[in-house]
Wavefront OBJ file of the C-alpha trace (Angstrom):
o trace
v 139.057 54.804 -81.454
v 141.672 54.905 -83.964
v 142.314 56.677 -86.668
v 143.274 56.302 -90.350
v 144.203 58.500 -92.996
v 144.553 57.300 -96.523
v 145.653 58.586 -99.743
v 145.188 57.301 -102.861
v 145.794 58.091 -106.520
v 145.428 57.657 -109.915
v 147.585 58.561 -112.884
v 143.686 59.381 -114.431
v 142.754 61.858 -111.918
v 143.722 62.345 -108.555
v 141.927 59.888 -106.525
v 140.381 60.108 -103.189
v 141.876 61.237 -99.678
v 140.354 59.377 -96.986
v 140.177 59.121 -93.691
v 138.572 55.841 -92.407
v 138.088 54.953 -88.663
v 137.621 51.698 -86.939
v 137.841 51.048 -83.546
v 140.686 49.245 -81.414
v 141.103 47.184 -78.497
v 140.264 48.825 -75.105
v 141.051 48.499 -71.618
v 141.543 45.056 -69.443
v 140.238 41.283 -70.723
v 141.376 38.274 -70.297
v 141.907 37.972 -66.705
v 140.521 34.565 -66.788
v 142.998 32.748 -69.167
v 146.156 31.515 -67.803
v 149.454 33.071 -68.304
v 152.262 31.604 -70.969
v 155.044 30.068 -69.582
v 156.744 28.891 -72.270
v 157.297 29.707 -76.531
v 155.759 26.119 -77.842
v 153.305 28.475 -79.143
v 152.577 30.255 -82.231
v 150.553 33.419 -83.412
v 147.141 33.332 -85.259
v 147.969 36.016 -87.612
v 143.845 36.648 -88.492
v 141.612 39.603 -89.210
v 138.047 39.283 -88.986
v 136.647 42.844 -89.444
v 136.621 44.203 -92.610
v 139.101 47.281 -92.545
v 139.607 48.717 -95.836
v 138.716 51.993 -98.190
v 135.635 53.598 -97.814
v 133.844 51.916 -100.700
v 134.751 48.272 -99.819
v 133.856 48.945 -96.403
v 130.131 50.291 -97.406
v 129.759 46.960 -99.500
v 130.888 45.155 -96.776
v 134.018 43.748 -97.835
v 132.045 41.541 -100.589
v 134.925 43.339 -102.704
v 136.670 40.129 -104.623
v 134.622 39.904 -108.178
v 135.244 43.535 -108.356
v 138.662 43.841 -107.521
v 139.865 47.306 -109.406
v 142.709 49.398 -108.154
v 145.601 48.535 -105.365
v 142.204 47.890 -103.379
v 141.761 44.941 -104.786
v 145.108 43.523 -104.571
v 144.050 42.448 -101.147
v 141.199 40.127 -102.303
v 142.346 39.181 -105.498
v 145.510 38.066 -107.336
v 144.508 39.427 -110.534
v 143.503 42.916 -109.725
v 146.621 44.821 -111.182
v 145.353 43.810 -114.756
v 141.482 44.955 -114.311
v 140.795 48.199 -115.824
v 138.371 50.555 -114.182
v 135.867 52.020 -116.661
v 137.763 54.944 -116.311
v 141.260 53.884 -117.283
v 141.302 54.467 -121.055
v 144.945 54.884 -121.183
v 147.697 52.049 -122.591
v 149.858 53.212 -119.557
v 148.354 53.792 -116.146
v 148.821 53.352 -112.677
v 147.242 53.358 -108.892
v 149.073 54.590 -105.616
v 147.905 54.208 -102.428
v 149.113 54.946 -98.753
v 147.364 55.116 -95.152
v 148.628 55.917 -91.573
v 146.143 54.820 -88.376
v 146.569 56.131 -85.470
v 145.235 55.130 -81.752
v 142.669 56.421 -78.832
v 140.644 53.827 -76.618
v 137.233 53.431 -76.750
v 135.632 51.302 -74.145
v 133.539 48.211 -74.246
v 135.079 47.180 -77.938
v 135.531 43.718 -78.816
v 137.787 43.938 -81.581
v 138.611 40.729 -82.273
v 135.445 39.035 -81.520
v 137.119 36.753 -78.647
v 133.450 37.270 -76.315
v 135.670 40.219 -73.938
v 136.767 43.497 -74.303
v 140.269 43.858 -74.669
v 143.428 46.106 -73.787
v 144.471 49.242 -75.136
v 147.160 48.956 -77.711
v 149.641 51.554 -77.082
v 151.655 53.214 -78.883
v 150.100 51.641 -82.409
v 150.731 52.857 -85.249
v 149.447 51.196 -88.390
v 150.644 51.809 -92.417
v 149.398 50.777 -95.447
v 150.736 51.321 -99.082
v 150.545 49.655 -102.233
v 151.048 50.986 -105.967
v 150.327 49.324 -109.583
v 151.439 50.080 -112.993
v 149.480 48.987 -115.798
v 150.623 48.704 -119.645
v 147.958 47.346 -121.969
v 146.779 43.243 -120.791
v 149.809 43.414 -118.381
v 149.464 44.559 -114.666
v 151.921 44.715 -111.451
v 151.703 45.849 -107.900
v 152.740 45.061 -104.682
v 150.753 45.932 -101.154
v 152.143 46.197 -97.538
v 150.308 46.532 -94.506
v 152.472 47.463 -91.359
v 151.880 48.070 -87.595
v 153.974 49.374 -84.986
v 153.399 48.594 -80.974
v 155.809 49.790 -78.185
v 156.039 47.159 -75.623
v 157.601 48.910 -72.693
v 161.237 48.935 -71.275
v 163.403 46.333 -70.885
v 165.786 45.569 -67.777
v 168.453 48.230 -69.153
v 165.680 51.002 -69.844
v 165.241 50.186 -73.311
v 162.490 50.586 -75.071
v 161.440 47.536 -77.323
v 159.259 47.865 -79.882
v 157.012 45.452 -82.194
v 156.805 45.541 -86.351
v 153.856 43.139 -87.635
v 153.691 43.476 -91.584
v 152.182 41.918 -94.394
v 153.485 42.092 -97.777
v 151.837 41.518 -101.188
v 153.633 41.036 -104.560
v 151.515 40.122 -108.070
v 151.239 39.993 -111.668
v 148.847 39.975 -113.617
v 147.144 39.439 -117.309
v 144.303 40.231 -118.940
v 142.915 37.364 -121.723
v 140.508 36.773 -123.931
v 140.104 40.373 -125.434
v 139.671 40.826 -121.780
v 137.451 38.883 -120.516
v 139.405 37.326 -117.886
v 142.147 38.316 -115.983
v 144.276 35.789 -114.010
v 147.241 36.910 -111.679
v 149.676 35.232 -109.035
v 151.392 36.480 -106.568
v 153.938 36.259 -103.170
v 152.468 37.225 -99.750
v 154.274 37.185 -96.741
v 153.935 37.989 -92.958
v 156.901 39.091 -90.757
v 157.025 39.904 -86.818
v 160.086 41.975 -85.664
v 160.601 43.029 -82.347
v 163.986 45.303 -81.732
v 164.506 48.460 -79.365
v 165.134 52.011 -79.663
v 169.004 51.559 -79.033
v 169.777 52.298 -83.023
v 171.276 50.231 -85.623
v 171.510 46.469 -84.955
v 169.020 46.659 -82.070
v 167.120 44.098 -83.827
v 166.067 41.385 -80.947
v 164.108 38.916 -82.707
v 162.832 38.264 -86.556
v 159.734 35.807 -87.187
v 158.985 36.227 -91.619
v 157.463 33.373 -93.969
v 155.993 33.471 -97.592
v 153.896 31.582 -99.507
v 152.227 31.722 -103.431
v 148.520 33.194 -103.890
v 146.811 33.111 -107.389
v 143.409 34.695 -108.615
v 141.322 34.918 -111.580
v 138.093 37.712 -112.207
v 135.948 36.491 -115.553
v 134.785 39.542 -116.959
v 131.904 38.902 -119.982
v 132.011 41.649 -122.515
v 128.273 40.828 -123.129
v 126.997 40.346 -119.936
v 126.633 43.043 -116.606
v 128.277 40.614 -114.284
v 132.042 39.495 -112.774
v 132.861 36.354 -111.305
v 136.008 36.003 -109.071
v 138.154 33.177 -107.600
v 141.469 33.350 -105.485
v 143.262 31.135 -103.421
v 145.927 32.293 -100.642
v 148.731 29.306 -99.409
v 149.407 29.149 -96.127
v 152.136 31.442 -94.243
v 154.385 30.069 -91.675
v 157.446 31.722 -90.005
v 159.644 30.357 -87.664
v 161.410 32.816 -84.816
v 165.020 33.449 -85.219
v 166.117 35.250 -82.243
v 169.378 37.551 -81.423
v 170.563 40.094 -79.756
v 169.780 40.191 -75.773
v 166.575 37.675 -76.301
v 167.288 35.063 -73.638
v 166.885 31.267 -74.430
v 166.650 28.825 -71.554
v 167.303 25.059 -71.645
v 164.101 24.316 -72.694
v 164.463 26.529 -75.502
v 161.527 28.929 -74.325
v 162.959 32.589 -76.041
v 161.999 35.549 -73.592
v 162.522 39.286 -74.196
v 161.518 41.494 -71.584
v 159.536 39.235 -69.455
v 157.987 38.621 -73.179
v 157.801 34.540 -73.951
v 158.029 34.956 -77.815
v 156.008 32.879 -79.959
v 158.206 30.028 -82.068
v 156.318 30.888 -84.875
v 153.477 33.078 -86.608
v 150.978 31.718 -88.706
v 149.030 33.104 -91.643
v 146.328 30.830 -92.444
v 145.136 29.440 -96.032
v 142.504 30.994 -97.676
v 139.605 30.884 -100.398
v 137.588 33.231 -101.606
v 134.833 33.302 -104.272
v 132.622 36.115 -105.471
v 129.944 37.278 -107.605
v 128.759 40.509 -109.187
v 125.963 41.312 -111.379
v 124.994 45.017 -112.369
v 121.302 45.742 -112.986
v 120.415 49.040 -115.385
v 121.759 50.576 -118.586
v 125.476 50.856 -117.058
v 127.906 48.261 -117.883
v 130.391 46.772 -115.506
v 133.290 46.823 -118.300
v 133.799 48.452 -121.601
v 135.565 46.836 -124.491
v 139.855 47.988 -125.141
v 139.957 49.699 -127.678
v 140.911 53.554 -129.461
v 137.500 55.132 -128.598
v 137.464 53.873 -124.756
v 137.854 57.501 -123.688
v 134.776 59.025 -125.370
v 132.804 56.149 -124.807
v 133.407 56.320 -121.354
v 132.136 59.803 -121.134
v 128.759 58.615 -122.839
v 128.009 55.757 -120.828
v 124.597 56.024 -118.556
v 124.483 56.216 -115.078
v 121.528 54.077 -114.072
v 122.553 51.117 -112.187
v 121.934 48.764 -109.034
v 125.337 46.880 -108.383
v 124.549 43.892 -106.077
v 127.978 41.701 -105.093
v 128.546 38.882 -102.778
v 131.266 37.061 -101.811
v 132.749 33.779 -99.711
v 135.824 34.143 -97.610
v 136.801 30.725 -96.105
v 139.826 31.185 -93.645
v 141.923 28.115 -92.397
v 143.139 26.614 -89.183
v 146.108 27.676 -87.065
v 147.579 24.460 -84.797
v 148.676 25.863 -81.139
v 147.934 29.235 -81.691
v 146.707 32.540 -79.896
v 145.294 35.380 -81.006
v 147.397 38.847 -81.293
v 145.931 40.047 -78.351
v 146.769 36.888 -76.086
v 150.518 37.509 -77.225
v 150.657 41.230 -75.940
v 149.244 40.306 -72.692
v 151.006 37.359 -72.325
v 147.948 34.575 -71.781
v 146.699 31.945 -73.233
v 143.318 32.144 -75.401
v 143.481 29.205 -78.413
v 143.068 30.806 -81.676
v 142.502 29.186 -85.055
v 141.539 25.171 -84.296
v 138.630 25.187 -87.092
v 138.010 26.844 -90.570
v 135.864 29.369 -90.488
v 133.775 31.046 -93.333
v 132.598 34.458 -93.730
v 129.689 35.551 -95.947
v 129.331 38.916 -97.513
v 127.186 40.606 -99.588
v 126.492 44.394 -100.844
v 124.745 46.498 -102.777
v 125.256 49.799 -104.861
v 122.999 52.218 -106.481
v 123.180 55.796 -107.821
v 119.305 57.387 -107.178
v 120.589 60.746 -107.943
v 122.023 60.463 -111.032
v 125.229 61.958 -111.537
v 125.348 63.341 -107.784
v 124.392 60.687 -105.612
v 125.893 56.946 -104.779
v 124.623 54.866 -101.793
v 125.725 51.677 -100.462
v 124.624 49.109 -98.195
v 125.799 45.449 -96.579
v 126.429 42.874 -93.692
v 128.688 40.291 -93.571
v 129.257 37.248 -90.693
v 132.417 38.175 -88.819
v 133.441 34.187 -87.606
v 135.635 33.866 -84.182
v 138.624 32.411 -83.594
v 138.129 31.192 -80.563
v 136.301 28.529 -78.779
v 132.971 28.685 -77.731
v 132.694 32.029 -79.145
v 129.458 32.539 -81.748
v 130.329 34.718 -85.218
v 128.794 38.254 -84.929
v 127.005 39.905 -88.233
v 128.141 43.502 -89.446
v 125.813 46.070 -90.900
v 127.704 48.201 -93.038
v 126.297 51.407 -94.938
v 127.752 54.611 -97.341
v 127.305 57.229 -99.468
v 129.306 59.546 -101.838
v 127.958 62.629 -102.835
v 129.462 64.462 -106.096
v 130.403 68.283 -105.028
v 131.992 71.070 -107.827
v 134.399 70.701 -110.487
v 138.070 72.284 -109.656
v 141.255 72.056 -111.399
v 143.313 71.947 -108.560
v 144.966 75.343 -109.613
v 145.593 73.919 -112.647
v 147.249 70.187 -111.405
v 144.079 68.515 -112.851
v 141.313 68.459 -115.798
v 139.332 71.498 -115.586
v 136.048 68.864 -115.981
v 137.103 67.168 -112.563
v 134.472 67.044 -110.428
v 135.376 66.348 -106.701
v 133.448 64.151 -104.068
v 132.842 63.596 -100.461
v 131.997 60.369 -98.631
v 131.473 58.157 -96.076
v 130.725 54.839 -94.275
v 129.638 52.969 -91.245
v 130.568 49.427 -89.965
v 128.138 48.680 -86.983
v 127.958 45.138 -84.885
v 128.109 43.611 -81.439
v 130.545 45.225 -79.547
v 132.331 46.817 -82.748
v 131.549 50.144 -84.357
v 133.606 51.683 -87.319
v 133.345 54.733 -89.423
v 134.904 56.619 -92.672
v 134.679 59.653 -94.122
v 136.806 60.570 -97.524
v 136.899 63.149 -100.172
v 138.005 62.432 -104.318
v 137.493 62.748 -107.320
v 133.904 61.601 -109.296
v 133.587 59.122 -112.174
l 1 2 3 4 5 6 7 8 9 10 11 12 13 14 15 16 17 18 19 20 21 22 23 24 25 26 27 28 29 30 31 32 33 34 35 36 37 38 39 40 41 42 43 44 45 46 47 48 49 50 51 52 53 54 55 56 57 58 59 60 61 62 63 64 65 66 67 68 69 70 71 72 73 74 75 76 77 78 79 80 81 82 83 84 85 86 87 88 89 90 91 92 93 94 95 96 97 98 99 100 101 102 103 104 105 106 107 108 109 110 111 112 113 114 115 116 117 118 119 120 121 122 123 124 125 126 127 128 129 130 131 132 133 134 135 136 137 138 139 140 141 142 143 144 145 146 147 148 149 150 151 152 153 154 155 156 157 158 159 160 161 162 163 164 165 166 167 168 169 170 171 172 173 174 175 176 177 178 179 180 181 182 183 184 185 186 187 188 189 190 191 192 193 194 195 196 197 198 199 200 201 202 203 204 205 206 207 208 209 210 211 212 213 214 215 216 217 218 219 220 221 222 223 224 225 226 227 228 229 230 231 232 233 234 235 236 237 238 239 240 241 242 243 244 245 246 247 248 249 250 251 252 253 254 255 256 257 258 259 260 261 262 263 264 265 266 267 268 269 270 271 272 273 274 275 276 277 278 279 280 281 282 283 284 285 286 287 288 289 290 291 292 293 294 295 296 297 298 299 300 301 302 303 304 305 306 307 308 309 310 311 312 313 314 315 316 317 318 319 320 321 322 323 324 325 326 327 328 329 330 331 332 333 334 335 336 337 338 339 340 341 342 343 344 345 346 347 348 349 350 351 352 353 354 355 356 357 358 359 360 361 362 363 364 365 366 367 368 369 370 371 372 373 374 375 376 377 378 379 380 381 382 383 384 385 386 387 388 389 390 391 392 393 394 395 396 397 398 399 400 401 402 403 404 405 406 407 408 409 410 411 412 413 414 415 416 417 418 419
């Protein structure tokens, strides 16, 4: 089981410190494929289960029409510009930043290709993002990076693998802010180099492509409506060092064949949320935000859903098939993923509970999609000042969540601050 510890805050309040788990890959699977023997291949850069903050994972991932904080940069474009109720200043901004680390857990299917899979060793996994807000205007960028050591090559080095993921976006608020539209750059990279120091680097893979987004947020009505779109990514390799090329043009490192490209596929996404009860889902900009803020109700019953369509990936493998070297087609068909959650407070003031499933799709052929169950709570502890860092009025929180299927089982637990 892995582990990951987040951090997150807000120039508001100091915002939570979680710790989320999910579980990795585990020992021996595809002994049945056949082996590569050559690079006319690429990588199926794809992740089906939802791994995010504690809150998107309890709603299942159906995060998109609500988008707030660096979060939501990952499911929508427009994100930096959406004020949380509790952002009442012209200026703000959210930080974010997560480190996972790795055990084995056996009979895990982690990336819903029908067999359990190999221990990744040696994984480490980082993600940080940060936004700055100033009145309609919002920024932010996201990056999502993983580190695998591969083993030694014929001189007793040891090479190692980067995989990252980069977001950059910018975004507006409109219509006395009732929409908010963003675009953005995302891109994927794939390094492998060795421990040998500077220039070690043995082989670079890195594309980009545009993404756009747009969350309509009704003044007058409890609801959000979301749209984004995500291009394409596709790198090509661009090998050096030691990596060997034969006259085929097959690129090998350390008995590795390297991919000749990685491939991030298009996607859409779509979402809708609607708020039952006296709380609002936004408040009007404006000089008295603060204190009206402070006398909004709590009664609600948040319910949102969203659509994640992913695209193909021509002559590709899964992650998995790469690091143990055989050959399991990834990608040939779109897949979509349903996803829907719910949110309610029944002890009012104290108490939030969450609740969800969504249809994790496969990659591969012949392999049916699984459905998650996802649950969690938060539960509002004391007020504390944080020897005098914070408000004395901030009250703290604890919480938690649960992402449950075939074969799959992850968990989070956090602690922040209360709104």
């Amino acid at each position: 089981m892995s582990r990951t510890i987040m951090l997150s805050t807000r120039s508001s309040s100091i915002a939570p410190i979680a710790v989320v788990a999910v579980l990795a890959t585990s020992p021996v699977a595809l002994a049945d494929n056949p082996p590569l023997t050559s690079s006319n291949y690429a990588i199926d850069v794809f992740q089906g289960p939802v791994l995010a903050p504690v809150r998107m994972t309890g709603l299942a991932g159906a995060y998109a029409p609500i988008a707030e904080g660096v979060e939501g940069m990952g499911v929508n474009t427009a994100a930096p510009a959406l004020r949380s109720l509790y952002s009442t200043k012209h200026v703000d901004y959210d930080l974010s930043l997560g480190f996972t680390f790795p055990s084995s857990v056996g009979n895990t299917d982690f990336d819903n290709n029908g067999s359990v899979g190999f221990t990744y060793k040696d994984f480490v996994f980082t993600q940080l993002g940060g936004l700055v807000q100033w009145g309609p205007w919002g920024v932010g960028g996201l990056a999502s990076l993983q580190a695998y050591t591969l083993g030694q090559d014929a001189n007793g080095q040891m090479l190692l693998l980067h995989a990252s993921r980069f977001q950059l976006q910018v975004a507006r608020s409109l219509l006395d802010g009732e929409l908010a539209v963003g675009v953005g750059l995302r891109a994927v990279s794939l390094v492998i180099d060795s421990d040998a120091g500077i220039d070690s680097e043995l082989a670079t893979m890195i594309g980009a492509s545009a993404e756009a987004g747009a969350v309509w947020t009704p003044l007058a009505l409890p609801l959000r409506a979301a749209l984004s779109f995500r291009a394409p990514v596709h790198g090509r390799l661009d090998p050096s060092g030691p990596a060997t090329t034969d006259d085929a043009g097959n690129v090998r490192v350390a008995n590795l064949y390297l991919p000749s490209s990685i491939r991030l596929p298009w996607e859409i996404e779509a979402g809708l949320a609607y708020q039952f009860g006296s709380r609002p889902l936004q408040l009007p900009w404006g000089p008295d935000r603060a204190e009206q803020f402070k006398a909004l109700p709590r009664t609600k019953l948040l319910l949102t859903g969203s659509v994640l369509i992913s695209g193909a990936a021509s002559n590709a493998i899964g992650f998995e098939s790469f690091m143990s070297q055989q050959i399991e087609h990834s990608g040939r068909h779109v897949v979509v993923s349903p996803r829907v959650g719910a949110e309610i407070e029944p002890i009012e003031n104290r108490l939030q509970v969450r609740a969800g499933s969504y249809l994790e799709p496969s990659r591969f052929e012949h392999i049916g999609p699984r459905v998650h169950g996802t649950a969690g709570a938060e539960v509002r502890l004391f007020r504390w000042s944080v020897f005098g860092l914070t408000s004395p009025e901030t009250s703290w929180r604890i919480s938690g969540c649960i992402d449950v299927s075939h074969l799959y089982f992850g968990w989070g637990v956090g602690v922040g601050t209360w709104h």
